[in-house]
C-alpha positions in Angstrom: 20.0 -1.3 110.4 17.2 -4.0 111.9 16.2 -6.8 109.3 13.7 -9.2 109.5 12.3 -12.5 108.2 9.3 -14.2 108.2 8.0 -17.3 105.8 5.0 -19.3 105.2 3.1 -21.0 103.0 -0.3 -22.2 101.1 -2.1 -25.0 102.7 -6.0 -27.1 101.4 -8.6 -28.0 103.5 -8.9 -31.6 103.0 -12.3 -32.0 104.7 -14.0 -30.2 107.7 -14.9 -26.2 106.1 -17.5 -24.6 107.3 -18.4 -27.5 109.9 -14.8 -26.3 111.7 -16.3 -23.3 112.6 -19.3 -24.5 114.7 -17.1 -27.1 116.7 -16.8 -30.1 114.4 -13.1 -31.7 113.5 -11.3 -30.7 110.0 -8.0 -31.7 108.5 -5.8 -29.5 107.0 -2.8 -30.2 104.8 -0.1 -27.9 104.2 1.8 -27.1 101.1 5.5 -26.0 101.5 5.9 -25.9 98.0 3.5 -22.7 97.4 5.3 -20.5 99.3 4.8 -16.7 100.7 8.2 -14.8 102.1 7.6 -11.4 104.1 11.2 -9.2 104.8 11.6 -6.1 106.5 14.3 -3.7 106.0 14.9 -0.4 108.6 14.8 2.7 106.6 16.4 6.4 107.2 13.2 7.5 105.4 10.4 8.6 107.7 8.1 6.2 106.2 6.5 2.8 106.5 6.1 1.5 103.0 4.6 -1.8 101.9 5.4 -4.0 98.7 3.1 -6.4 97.4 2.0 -7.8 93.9 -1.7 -6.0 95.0 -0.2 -2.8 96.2 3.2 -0.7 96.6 3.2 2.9 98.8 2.8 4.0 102.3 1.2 1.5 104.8 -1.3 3.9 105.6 -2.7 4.4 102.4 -3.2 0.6 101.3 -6.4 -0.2 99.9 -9.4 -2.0 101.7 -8.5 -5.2 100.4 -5.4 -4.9 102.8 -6.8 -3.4 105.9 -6.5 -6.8 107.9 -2.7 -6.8 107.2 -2.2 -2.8 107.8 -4.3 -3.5 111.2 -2.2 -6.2 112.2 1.0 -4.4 111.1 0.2 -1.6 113.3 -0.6 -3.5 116.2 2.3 -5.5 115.9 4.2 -2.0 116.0 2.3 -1.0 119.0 3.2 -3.9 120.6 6.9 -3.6 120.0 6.3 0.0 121.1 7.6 1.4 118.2 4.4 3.2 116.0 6.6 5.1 114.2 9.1 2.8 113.5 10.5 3.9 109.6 11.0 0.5 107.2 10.1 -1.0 104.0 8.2 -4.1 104.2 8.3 -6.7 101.6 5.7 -9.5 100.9 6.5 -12.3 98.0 4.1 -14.7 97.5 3.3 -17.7 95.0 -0.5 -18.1 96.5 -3.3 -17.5 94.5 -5.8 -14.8 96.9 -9.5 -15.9 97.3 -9.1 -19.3 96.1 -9.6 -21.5 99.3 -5.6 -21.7 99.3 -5.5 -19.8 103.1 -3.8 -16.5 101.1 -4.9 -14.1 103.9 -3.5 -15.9 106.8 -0.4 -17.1 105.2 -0.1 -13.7 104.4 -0.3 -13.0 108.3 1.9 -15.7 109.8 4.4 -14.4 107.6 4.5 -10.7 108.8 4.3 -11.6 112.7 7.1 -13.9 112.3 8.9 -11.3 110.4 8.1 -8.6 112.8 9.2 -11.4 115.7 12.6 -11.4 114.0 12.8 -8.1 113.1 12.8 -7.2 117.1 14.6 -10.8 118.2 11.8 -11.6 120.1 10.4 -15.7 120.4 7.6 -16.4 119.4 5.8 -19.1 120.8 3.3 -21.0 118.6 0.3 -20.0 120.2 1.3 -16.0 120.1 1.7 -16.6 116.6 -1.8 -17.8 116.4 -3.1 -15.2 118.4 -1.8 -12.7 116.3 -3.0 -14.4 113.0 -6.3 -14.8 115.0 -6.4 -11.2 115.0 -5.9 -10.3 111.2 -8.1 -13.0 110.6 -11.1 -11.7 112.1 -10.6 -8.6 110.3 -10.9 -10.2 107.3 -13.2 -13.2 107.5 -15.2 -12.0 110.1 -15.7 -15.1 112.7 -12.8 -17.7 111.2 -12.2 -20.8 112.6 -8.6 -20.3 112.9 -7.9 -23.8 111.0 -6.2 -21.8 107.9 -3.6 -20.0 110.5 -2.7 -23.4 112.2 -2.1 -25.1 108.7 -0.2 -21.9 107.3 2.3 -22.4 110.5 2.6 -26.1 110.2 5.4 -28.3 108.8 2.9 -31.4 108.7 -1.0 -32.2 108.1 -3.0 -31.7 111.4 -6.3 -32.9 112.8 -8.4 -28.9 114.1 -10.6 -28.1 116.1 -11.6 -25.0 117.0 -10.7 -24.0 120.8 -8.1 -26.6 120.9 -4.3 -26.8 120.3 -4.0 -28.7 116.3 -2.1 -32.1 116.1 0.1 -33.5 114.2 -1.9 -35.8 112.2 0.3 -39.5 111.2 -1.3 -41.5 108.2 0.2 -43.6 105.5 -1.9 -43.0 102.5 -0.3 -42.7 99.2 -1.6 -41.4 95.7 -2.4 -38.1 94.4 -4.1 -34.7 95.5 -4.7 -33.0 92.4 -5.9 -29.3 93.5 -7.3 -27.3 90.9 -8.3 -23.2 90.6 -11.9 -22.8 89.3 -10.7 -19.0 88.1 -13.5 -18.0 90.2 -12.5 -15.9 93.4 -13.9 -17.3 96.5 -15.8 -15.9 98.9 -15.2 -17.2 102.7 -17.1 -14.0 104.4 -20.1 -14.5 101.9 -20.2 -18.4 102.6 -19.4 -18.1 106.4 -22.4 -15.6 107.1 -24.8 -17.5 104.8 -24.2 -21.0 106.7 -24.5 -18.8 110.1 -27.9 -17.7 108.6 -28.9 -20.9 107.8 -28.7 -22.5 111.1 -30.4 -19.3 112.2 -33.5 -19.9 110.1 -33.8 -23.1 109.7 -31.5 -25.1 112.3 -33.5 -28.4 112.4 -32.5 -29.0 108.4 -28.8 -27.3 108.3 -27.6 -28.4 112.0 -27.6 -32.8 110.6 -25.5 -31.7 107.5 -22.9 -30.0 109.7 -22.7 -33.0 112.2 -22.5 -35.3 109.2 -19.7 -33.4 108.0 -18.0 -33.9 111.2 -18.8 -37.6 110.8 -17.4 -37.6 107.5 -14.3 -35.8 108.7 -13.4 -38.4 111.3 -14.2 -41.5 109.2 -11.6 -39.8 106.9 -9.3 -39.8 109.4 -9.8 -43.8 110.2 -9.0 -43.9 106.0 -5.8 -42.2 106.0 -4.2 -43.9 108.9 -5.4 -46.9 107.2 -4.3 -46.5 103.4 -7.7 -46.7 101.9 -8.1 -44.4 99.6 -11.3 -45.9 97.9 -13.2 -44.9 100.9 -11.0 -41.6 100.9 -12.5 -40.9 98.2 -15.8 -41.4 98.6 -15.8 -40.1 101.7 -14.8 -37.0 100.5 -17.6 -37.0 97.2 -19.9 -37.2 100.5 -18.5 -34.0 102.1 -19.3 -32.5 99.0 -23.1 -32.9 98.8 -23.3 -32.0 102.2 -21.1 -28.6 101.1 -23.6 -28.4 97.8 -26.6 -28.5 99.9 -25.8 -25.3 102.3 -25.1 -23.4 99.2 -21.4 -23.4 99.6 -20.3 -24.4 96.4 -20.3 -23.3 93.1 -21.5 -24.4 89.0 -18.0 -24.3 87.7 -16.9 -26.1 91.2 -19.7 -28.3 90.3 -18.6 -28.7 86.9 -15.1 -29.3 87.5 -16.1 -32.0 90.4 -18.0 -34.1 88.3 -15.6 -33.9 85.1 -12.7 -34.9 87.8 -14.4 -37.9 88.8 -15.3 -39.1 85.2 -11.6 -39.2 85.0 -10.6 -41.2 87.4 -10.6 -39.8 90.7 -11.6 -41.6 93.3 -13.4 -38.4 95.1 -13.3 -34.9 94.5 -14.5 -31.9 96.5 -14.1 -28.1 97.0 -11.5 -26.9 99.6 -11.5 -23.9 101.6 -14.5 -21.2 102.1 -16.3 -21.8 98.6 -18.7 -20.0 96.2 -15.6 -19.8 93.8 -11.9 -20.8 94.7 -10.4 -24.4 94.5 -11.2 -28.0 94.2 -8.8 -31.1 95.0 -9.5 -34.4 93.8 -7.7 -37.9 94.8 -5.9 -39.7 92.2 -4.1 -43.4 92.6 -1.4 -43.0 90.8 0.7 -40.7 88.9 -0.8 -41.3 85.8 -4.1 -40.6 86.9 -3.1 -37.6 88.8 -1.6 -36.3 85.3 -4.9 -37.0 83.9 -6.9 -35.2 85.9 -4.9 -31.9 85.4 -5.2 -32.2 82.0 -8.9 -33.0 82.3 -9.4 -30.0 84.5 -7.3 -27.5 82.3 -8.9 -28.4 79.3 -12.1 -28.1 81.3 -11.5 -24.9 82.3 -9.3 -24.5 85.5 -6.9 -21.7 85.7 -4.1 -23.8 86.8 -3.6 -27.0 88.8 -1.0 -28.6 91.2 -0.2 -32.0 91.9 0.6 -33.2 95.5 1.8 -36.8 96.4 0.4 -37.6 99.5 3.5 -39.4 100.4 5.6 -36.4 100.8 3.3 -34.9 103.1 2.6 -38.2 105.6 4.0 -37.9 109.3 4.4 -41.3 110.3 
């Protein structure tokens, strides 16, 4: 009987949404330690069933919410030319959905490279994007295909959209502290009303998208050189310019500003906005401690804590 295994995992936007989409630079860090694991088991039934925390039953009955991933599982099975292939596929995953945290297309890189393993086939990095590109579109509309390269990477990398992701090296130290507002986000809301916006009224929206770009690659110059004072309020910057096309949220707001009366040294949302996460830059451990307990009491759902170290590629 055929198995397969694919893996992935959650990853934050450290500066560059919405910006990324129209041709301007982002980094993206990835976080092993939220992980999402897809399996796929051959079955005798003449079925093709799907178990996930939002939905368990037959593939072709899933829900809206899931027609990306039954759109890409069928055309992954169309590829393989096997439509009626009979299995039970499997998704386990420790992502929050709609919270900036790339869900969808971890979700994605997961399956193909379980369905790439289910029919020993390689897969090279850019057919994995491909496919990812294609459940993404589904989804999100017109994505940027930044939260696909980060859900497939072992290390932070420097995007830009129509071009092969890097490796990014740094050697920054301290804290991310990324914290859920409880609120869902809402990337296809947020994409089409920055779209609109340069539609309407390009001569005041097209600046703040180049200065986010500019902002993005002066963070770069900070992480490659340690300075995480100008980290920070480099990033507090990318946040007004997210605040003023409408992108963020009050309790994002809220949660910003109580981050950086404790301590941080910059704080933004991360990922598509109008809900989902924040992250904010901490020193030091004790700081970094502060600032979930800050946040919690505050009213975040839940909050991790990422040393920066652990993730530098030098």
């Amino acid at each position: 009987m055929r198995q397969g295994y694919g893996f992935s995992h959650a990853k934050i936007i450290l500066i560059g949404e919405h910006a990324v989409v129209y041709g301007q630079p982002a980094i993206a860090l990835p976080l092993p330690s939220v992980k999402l694991t897809v399996t796929m088991q051959q079955t005798t039934q003449q079925a093709q069933l799907l178990h996930s925390r939002y939905y368990d039953g037959p593939l072709d009955r899933a829900m809206a919410q899931l027609t990306g991933i039954q759109k890409l599982i069928q055309a992954l099975l169309r590829h393989f030319q096997q439509p009626n292939e009979s299995f039970e596929l499997t998704i386990e995953s420790d992502l929050p959905a709609e919270r900036g945290m790339g869900s969808s297309a971890a979700t994605a890189i997961g399956i193909i490279r379980c369905f790439y393993d289910y029919f020993k086939t390689k897969l090279p990095t850019q057919t994995l994007l491909n496919w990812a590109d294609f459940s993404e579109k589904i989804i999100h509309g017109k994505p940027s295909g930044l939260d696909a390269a980060t859900a497939s990477a072992k290390t932070p990398i420097w995007f830009v959209k129509g071009q092969m992701p890097y490796e990014l090296q740094f050697k920054t130290k301290g804290y991310l502290v990324i914290a859920d507002s409880g609120i869902k986000g809402r990337t296809s809301t947020a994409v089409a009303l920055v779209r609109q916006e340069l539609t309407d009224a390009p001569i005041i929206f097209k600046p703040k998208i180049a200065k986010l770009g500019q902002l993005t690659t002066a963070v770069k110059a900070n992480l490659a050189q340690g300075d995480l004072k100008a980290l920070g309020q480099n990033l507090t910057l990318a946040q007004q310019q997210l605040k003023d096309l409408g992108v963020s949220s009050k309790a994002l707001d809220r949660l910003i500003q109580v981050a950086l009366t404790h301590g941080a040294l910059g704080a933004k949302l991360t990922g598509g906005g109008q809900g989902g996460c924040l992250l904010a830059l901490a020193p030091d451990l004790a700081t970094a401690e502060n600032l979930q307990q800050a946040l919690s009491a505050a009213g975040a759902i839940d909050t991790w804590r990422q040393p920066l170290a652990e993730i530098n590629h030098t």
